[in-house]
PDB file of N, CA, C and O in Angstrom:
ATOM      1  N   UNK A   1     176.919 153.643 -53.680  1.00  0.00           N
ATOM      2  CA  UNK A   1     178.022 152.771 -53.847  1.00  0.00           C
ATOM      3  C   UNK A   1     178.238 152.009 -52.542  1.00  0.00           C
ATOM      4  O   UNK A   1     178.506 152.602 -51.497  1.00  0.00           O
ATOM      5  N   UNK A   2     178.130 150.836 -52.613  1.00  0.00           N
ATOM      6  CA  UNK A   2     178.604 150.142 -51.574  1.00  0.00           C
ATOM      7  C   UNK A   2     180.083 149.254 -51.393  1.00  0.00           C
ATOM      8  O   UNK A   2     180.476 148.294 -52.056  1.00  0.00           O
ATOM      9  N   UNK A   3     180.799 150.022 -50.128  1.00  0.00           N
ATOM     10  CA  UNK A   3     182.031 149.631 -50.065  1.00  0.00           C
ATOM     11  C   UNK A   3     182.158 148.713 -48.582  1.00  0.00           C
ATOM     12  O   UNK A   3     183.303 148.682 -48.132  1.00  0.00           O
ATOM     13  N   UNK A   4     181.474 148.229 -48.064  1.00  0.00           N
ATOM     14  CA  UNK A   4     181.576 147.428 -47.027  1.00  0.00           C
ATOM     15  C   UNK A   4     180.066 147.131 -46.466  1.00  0.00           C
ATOM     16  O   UNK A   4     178.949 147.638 -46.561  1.00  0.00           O
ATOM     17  N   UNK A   5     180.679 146.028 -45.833  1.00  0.00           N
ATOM     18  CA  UNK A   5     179.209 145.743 -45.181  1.00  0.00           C
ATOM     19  C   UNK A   5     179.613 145.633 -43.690  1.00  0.00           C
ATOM     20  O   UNK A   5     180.734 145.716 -43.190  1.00  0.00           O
ATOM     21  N   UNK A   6     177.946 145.344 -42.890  1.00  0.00           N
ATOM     22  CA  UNK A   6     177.731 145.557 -41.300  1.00  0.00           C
ATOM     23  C   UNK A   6     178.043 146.782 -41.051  1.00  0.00           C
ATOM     24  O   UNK A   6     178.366 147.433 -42.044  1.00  0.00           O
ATOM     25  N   UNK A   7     178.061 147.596 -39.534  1.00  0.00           N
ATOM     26  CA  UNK A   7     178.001 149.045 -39.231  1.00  0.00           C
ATOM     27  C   UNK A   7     178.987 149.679 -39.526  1.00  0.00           C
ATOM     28  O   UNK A   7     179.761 149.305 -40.407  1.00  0.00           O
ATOM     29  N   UNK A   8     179.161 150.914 -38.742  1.00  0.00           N
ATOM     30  CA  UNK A   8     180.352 152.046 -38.795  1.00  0.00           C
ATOM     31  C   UNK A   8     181.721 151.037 -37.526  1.00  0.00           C
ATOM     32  O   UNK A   8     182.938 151.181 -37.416  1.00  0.00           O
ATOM     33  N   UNK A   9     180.689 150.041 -36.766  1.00  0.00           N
ATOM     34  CA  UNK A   9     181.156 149.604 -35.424  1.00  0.00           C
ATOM     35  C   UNK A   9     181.977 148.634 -35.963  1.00  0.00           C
ATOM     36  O   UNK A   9     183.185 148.613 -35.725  1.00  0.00           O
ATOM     37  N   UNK A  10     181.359 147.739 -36.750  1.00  0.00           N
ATOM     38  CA  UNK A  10     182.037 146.299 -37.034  1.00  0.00           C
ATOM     39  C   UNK A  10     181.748 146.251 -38.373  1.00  0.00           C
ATOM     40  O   UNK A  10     180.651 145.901 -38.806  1.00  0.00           O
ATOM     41  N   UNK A  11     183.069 146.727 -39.334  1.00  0.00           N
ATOM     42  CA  UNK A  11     182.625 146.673 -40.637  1.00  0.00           C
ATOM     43  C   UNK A  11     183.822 145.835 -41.256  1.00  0.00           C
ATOM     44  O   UNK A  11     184.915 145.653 -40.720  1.00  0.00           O
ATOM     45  N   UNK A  12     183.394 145.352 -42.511  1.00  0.00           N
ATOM     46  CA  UNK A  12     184.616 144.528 -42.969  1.00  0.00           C
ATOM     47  C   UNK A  12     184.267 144.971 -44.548  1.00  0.00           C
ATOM     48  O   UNK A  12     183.300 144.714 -45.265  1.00  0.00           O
ATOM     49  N   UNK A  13     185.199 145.568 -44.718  1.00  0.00           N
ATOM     50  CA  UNK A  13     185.531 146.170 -46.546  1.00  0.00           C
ATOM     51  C   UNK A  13     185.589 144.984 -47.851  1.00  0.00           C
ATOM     52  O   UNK A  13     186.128 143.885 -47.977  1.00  0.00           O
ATOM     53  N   UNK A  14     184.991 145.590 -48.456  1.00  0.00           N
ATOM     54  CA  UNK A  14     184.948 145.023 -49.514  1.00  0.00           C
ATOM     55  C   UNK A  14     186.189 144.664 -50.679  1.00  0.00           C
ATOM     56  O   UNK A  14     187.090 145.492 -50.813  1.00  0.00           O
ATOM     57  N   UNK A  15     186.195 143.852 -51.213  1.00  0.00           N
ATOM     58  CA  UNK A  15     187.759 144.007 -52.407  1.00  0.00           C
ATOM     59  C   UNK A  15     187.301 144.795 -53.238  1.00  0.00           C
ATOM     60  O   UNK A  15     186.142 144.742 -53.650  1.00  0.00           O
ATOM     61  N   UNK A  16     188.236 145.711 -53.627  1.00  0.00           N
ATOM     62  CA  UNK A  16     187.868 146.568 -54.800  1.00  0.00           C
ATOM     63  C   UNK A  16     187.848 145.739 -55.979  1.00  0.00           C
ATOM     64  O   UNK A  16     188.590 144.763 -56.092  1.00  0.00           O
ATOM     65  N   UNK A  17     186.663 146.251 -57.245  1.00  0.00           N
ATOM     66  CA  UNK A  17     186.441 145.309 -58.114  1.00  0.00           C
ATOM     67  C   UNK A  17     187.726 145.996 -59.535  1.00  0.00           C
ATOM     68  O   UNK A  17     187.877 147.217 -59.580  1.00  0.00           O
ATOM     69  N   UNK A  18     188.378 145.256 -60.373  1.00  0.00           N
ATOM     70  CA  UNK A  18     188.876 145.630 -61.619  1.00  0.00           C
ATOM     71  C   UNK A  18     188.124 145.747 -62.476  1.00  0.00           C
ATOM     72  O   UNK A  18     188.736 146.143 -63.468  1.00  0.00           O
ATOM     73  N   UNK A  19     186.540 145.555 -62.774  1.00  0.00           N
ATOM     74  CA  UNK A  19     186.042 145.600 -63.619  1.00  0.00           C
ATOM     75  C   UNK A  19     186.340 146.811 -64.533  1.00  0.00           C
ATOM     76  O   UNK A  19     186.549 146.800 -65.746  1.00  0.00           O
ATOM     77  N   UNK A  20     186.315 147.791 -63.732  1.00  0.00           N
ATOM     78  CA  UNK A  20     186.532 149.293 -65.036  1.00  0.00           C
ATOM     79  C   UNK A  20     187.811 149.335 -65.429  1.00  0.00           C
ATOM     80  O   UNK A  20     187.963 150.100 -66.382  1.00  0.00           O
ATOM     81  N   UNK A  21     188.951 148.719 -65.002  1.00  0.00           N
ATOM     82  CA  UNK A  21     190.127 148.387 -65.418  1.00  0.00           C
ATOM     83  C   UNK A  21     190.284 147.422 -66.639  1.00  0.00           C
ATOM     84  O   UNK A  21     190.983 147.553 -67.644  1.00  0.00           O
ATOM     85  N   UNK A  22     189.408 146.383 -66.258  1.00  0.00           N
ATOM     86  CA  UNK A  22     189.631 144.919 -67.119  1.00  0.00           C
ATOM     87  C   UNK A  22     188.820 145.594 -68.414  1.00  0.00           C
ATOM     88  O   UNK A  22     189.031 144.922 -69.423  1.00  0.00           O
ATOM     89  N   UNK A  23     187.896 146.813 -68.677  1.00  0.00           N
ATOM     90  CA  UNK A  23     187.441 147.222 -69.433  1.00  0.00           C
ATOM     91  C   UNK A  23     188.424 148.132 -70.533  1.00  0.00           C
ATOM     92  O   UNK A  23     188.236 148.476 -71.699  1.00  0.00           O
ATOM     93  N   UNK A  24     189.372 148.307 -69.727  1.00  0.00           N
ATOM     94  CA  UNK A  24     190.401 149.141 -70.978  1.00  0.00           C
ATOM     95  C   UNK A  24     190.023 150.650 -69.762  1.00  0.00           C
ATOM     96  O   UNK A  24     190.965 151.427 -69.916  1.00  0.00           O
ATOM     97  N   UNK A  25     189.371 151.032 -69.072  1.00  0.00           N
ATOM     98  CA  UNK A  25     189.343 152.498 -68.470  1.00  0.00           C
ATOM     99  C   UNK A  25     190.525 152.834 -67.605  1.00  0.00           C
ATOM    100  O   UNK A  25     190.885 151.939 -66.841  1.00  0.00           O
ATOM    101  N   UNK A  26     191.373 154.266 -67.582  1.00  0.00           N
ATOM    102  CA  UNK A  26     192.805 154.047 -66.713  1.00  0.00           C
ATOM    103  C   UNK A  26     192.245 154.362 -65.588  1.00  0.00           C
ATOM    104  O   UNK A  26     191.074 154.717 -65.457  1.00  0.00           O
ATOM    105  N   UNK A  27     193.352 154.201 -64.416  1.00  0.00           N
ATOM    106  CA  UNK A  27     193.242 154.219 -63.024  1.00  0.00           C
ATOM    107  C   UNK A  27     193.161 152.974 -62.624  1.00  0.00           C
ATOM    108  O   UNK A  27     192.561 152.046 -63.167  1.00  0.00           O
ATOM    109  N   UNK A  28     193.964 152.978 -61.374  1.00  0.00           N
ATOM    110  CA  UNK A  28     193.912 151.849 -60.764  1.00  0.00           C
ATOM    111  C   UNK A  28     192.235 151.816 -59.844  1.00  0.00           C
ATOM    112  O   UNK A  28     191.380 152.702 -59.834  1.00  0.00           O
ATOM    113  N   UNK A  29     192.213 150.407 -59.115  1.00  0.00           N
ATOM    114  CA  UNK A  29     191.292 150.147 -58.162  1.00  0.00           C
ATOM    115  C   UNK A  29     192.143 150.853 -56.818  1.00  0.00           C
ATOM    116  O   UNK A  29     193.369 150.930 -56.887  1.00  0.00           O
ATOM    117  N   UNK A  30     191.537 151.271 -55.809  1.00  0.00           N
ATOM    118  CA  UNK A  30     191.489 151.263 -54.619  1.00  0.00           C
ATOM    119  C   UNK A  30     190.459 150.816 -53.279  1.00  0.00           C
ATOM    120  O   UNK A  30     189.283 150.471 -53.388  1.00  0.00           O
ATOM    121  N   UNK A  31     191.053 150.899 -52.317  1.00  0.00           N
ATOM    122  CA  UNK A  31     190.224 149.990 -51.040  1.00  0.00           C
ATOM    123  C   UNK A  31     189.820 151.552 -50.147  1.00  0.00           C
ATOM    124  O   UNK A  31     190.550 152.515 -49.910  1.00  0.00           O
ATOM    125  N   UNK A  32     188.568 151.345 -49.848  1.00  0.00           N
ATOM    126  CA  UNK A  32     187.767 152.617 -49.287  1.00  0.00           C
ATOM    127  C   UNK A  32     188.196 152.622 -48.190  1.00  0.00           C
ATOM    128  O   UNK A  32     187.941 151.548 -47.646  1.00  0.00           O
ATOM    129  N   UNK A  33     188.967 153.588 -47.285  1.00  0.00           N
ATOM    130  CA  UNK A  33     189.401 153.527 -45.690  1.00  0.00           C
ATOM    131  C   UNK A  33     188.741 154.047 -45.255  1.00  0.00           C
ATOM    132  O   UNK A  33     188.823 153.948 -44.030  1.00  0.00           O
ATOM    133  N   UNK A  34     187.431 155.118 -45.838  1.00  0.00           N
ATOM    134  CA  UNK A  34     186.787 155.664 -44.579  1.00  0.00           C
ATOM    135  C   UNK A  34     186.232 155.062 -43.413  1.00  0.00           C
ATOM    136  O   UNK A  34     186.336 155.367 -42.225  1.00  0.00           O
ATOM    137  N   UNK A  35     185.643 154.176 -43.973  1.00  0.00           N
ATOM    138  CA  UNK A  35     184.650 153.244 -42.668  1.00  0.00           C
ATOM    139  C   UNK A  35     185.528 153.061 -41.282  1.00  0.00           C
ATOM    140  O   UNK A  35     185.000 152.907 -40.181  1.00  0.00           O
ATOM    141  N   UNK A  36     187.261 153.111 -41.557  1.00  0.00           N
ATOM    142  CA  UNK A  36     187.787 152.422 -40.546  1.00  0.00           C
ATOM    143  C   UNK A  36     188.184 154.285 -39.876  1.00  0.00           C
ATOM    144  O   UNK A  36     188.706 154.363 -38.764  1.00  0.00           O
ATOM    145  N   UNK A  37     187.984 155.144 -40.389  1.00  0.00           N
ATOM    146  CA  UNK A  37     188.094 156.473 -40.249  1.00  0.00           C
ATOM    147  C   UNK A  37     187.342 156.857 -39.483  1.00  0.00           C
ATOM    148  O   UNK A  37     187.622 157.048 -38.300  1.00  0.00           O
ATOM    149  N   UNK A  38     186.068 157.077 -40.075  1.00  0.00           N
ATOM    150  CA  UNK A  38     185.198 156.596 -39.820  1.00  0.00           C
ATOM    151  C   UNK A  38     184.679 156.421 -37.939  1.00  0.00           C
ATOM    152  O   UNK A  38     184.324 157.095 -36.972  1.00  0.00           O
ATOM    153  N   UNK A  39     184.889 155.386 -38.254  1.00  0.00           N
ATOM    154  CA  UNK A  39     184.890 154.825 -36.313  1.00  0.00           C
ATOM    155  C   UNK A  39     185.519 155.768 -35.366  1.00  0.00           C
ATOM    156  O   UNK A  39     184.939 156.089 -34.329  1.00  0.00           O
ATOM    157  N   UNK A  40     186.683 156.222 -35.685  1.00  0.00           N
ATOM    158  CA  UNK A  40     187.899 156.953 -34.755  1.00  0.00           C
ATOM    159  C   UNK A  40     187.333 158.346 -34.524  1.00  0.00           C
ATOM    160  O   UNK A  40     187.286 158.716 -33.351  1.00  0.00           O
ATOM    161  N   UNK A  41     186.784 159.387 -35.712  1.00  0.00           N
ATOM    162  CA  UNK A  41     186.000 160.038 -35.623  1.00  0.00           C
ATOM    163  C   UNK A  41     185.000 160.060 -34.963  1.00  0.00           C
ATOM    164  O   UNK A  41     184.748 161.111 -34.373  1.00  0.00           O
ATOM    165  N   UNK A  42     183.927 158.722 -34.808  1.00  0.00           N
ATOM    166  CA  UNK A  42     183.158 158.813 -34.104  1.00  0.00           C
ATOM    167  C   UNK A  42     182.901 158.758 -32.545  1.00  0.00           C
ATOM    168  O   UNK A  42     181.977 158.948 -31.754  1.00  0.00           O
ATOM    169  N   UNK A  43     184.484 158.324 -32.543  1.00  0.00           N
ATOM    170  CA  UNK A  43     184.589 157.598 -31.186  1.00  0.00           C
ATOM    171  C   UNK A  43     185.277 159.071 -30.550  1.00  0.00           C
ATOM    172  O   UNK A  43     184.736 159.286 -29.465  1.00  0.00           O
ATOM    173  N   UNK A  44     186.248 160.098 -30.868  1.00  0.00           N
ATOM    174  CA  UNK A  44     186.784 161.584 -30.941  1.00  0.00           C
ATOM    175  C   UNK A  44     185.222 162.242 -30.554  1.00  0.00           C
ATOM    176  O   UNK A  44     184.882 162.596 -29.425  1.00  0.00           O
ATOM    177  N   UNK A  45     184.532 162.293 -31.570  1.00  0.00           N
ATOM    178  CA  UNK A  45     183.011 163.282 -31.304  1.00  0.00           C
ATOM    179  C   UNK A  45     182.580 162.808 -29.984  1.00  0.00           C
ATOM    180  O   UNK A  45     182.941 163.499 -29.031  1.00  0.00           O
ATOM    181  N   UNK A  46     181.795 161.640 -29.717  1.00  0.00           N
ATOM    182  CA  UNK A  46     181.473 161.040 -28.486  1.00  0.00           C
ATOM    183  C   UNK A  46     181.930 161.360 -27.112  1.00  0.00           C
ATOM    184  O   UNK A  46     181.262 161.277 -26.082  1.00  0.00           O
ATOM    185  N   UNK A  47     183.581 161.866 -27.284  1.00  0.00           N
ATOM    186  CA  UNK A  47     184.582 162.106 -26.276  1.00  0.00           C
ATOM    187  C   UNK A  47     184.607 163.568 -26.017  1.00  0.00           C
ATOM    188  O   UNK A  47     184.833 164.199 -24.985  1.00  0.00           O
ATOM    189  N   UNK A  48     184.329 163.926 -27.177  1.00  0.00           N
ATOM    190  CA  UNK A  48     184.576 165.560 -27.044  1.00  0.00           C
ATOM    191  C   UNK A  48     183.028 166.018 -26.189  1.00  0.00           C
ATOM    192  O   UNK A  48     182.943 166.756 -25.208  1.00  0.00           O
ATOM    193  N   UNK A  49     182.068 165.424 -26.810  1.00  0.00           N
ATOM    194  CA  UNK A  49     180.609 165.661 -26.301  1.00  0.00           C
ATOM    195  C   UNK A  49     180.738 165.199 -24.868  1.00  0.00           C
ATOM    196  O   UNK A  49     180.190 165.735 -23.905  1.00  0.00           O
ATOM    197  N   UNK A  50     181.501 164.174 -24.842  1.00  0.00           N
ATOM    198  CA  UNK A  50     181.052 163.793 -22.945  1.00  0.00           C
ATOM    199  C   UNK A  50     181.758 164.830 -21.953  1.00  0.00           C
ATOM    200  O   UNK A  50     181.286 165.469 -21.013  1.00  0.00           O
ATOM    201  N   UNK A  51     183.338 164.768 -22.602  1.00  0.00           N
ATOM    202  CA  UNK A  51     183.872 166.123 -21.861  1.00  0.00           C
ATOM    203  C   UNK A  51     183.030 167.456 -21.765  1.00  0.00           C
ATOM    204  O   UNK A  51     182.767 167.680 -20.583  1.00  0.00           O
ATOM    205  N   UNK A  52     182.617 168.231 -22.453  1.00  0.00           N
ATOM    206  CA  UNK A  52     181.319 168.935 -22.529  1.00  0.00           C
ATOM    207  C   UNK A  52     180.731 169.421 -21.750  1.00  0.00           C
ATOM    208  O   UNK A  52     180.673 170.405 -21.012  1.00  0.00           O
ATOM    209  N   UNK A  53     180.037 168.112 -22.164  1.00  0.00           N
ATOM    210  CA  UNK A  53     178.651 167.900 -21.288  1.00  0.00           C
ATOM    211  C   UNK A  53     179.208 167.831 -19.639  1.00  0.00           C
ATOM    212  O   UNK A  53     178.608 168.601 -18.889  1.00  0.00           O
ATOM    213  N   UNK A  54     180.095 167.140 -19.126  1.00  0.00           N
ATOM    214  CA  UNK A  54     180.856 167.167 -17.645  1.00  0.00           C
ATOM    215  C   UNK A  54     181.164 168.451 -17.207  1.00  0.00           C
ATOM    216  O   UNK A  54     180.964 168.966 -16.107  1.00  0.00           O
ATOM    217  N   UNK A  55     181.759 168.972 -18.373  1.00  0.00           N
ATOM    218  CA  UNK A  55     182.384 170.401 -18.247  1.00  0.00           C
ATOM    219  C   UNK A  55     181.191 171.383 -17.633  1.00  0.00           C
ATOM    220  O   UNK A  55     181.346 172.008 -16.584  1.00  0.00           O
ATOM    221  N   UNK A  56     180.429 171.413 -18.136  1.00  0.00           N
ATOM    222  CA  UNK A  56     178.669 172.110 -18.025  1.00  0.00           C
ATOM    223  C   UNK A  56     178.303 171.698 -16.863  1.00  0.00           C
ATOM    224  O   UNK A  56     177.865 172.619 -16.173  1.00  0.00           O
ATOM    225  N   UNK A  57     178.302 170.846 -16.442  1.00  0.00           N
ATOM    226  CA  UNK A  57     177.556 170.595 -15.265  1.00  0.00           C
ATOM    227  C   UNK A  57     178.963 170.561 -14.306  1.00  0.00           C
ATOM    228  O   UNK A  57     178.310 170.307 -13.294  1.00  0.00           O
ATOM    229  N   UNK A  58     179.908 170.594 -13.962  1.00  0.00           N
ATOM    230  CA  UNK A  58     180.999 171.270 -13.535  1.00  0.00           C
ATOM    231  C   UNK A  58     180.381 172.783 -12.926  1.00  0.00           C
ATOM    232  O   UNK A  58     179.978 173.215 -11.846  1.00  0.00           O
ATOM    233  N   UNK A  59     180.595 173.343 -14.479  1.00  0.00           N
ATOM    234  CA  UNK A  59     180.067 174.875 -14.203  1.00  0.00           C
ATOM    235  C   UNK A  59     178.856 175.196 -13.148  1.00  0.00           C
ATOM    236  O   UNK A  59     178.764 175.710 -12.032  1.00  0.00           O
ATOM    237  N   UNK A  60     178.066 174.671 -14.017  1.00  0.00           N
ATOM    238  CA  UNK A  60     176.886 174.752 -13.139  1.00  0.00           C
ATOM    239  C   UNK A  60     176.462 174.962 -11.672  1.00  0.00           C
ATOM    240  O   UNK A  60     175.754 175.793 -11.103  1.00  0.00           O
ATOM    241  N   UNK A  61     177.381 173.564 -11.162  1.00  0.00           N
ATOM    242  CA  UNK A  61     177.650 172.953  -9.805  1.00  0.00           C
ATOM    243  C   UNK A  61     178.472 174.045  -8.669  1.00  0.00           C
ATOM    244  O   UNK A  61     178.348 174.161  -7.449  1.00  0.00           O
ATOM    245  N   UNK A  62     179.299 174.724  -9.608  1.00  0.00           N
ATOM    246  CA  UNK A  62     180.288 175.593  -9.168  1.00  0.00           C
ATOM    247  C   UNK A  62     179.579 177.478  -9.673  1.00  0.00           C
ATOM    248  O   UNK A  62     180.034 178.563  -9.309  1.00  0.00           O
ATOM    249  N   UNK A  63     178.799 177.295 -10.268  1.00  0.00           N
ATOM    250  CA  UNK A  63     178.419 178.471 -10.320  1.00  0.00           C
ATOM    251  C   UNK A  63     177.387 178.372  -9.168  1.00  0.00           C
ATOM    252  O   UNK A  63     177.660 179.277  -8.379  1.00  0.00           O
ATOM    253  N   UNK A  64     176.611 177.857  -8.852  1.00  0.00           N
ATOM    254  CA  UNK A  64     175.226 177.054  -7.468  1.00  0.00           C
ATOM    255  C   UNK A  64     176.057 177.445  -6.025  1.00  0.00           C
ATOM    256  O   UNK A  64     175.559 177.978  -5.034  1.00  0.00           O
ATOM    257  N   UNK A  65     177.421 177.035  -6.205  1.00  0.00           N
ATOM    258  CA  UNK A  65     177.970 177.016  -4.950  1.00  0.00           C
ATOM    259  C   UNK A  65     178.166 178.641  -4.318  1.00  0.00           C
ATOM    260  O   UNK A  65     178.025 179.083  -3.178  1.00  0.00           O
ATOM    261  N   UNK A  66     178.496 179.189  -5.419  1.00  0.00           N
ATOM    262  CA  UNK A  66     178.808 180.635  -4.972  1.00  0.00           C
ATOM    263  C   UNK A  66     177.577 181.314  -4.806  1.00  0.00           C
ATOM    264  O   UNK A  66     177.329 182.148  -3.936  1.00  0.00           O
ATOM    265  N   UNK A  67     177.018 181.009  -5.466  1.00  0.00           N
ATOM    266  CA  UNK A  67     175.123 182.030  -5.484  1.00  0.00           C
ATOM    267  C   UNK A  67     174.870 181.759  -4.027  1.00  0.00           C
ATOM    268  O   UNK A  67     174.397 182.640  -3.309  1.00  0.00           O
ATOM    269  N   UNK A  68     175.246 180.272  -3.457  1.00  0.00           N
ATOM    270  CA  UNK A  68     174.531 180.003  -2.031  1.00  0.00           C
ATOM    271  C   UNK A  68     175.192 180.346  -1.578  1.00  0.00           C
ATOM    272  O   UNK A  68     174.444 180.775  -0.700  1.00  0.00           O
ATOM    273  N   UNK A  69     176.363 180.720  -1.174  1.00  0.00           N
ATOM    274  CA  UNK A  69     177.725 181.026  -0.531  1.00  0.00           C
ATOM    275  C   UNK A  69     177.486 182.671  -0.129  1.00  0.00           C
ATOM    276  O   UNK A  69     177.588 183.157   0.997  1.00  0.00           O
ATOM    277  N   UNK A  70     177.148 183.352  -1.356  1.00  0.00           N
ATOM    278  CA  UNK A  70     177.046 184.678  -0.985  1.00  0.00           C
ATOM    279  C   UNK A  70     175.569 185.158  -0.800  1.00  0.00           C
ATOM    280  O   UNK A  70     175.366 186.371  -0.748  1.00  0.00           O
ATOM    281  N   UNK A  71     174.555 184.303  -0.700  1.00  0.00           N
ATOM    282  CA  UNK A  71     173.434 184.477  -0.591  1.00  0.00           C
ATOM    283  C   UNK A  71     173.321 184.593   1.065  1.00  0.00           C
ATOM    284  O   UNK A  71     172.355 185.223   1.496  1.00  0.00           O
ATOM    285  N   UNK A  72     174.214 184.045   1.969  1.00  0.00           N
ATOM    286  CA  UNK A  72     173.970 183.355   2.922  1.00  0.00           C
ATOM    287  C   UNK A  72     174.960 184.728   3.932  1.00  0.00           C
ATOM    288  O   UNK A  72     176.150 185.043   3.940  1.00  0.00           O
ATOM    289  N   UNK A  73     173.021 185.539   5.118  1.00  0.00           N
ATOM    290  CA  UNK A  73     173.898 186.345   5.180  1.00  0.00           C
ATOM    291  C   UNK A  73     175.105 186.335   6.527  1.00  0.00           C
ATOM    292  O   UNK A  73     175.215 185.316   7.210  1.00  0.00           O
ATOM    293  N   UNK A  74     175.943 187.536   6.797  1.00  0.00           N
ATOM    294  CA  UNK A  74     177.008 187.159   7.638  1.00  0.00           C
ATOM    295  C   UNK A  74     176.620 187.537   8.696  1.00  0.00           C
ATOM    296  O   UNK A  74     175.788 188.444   8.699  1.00  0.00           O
ATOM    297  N   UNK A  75     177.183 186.858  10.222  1.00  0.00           N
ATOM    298  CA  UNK A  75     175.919 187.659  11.449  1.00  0.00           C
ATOM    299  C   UNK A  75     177.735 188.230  11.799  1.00  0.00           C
ATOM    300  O   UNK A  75     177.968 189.016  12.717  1.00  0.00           O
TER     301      UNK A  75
END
């Protein structure tokens, strides 16, 4: 089913069609919001992954410091 066109980035929605309406079938039409959902989500994941990933090498950096710290002996 296609409800919009161009990406997740720059999308522009489609009009919902009445055809199954204008047919006698009940329910209304509606307009698909995921796509614009969609984005915000993707843009949340991206954020959560970069924090992360910083976070990790944070650790890392700070776990390195102490290994050399106490590696290093005392005269």
């Amino acid at each position: 089913m296609v409800v919009a066109t161009g990406s997740i980035f720059a999308s522009d929605t489609l009009k919902p069609t009445t055809a199954f309406t204008d047919a006698g079938l009940p329910g209304a039409s509606t307009e698909d919001t995921s796509l614009a959902n969609d984005r915000y989500l993707a843009a949340g994941g991206a954020a959560l992954f970069l924090l992360g990933f910083i976070g990790a090498i944070v650790t890392g950096v700070r776990s390195a410091a102490r290994r050399r710290k106490a590696a290093v002996p005392a005269h």
